[in-house]
C-alpha positions in Angstrom: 97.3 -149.8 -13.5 96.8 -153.3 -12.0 94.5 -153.9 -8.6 97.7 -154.9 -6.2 96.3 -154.1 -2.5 95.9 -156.9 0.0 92.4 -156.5 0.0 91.9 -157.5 -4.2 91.7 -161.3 -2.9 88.7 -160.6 -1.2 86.7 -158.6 -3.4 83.7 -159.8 -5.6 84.0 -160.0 -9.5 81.2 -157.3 -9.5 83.4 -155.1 -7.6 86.5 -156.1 -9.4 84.7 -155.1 -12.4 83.6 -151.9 -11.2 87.5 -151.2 -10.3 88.9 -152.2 -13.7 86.1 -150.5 -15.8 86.6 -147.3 -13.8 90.5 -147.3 -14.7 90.2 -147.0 -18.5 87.7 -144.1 -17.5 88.3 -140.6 -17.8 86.8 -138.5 -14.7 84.6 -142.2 -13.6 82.7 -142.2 -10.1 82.1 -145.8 -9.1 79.4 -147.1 -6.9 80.4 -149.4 -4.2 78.8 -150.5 -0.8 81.3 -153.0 0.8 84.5 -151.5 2.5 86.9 -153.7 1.1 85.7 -151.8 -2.4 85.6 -148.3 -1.1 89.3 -148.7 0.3 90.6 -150.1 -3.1 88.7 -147.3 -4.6 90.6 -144.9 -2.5 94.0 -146.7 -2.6 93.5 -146.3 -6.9 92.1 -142.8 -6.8 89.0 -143.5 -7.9 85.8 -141.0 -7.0 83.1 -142.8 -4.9 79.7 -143.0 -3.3 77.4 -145.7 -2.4 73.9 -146.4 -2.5 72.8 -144.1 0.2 74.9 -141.0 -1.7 73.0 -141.3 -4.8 69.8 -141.4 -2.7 70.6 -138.5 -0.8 71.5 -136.9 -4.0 68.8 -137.6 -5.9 66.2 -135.9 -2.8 68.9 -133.0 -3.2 68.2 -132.6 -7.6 64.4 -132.7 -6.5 64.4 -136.7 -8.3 62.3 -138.2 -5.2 60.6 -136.7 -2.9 61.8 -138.5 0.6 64.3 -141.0 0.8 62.8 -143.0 3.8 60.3 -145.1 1.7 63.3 -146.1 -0.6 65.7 -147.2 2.2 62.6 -148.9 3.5 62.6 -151.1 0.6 66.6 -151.7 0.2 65.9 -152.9 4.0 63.4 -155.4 3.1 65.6 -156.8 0.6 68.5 -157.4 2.8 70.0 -153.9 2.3 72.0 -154.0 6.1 72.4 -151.0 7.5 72.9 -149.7 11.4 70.2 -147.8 13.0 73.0 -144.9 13.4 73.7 -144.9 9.8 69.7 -144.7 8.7 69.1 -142.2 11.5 72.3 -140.4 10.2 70.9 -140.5 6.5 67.3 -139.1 7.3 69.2 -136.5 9.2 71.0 -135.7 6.1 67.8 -135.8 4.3 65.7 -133.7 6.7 63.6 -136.5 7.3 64.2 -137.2 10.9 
């Protein structure tokens, strides 16, 4: 299956890579943050989350304790994300 929505112009090579790697995979869950990723991931079929889903998940298997000092961190390394999506998150997390 070949990448052929409007939006494959636009993506990164990482992303790209992800896309194409994930197609020869059987049952493959990709990791992508930017939209333009996510909805190609979508228009192919392909499972996703993003960084803050395998946080969330990892609090939820017990792997970290709280997920606030780790979003913390993305944040200071340019990690963007809205003050409704953190506080949404930490919800999530039960660490509001």
């Amino acid at each position: 299956m070949e990448l052929v929505t409007p939006w494959v112009a636009n993506l990164g090579p990482g992303e790209t890579a992800v896309l194409l790697l994930a197609l020869e995979c059987a049952d493959p869950v990709v990791i992508l943050d930017g939209a333009l990723g996510r909805r190609q991931a979508e228009a192919l079929g392909i499972p996703l989350t993003g960084t803050l889903g395998i946080l969330l998940d990892a609090k939820r298997r017990g792997l970290v304790s709280s997920v606030t000092p780790l979003i913390d961190a993305l944040q200071r390394r340019g990690f963007r994300l809205s003050a409704n999506t953190r506080s949404a998150i930490l919800s999530k997390a039960g660490e509001v």
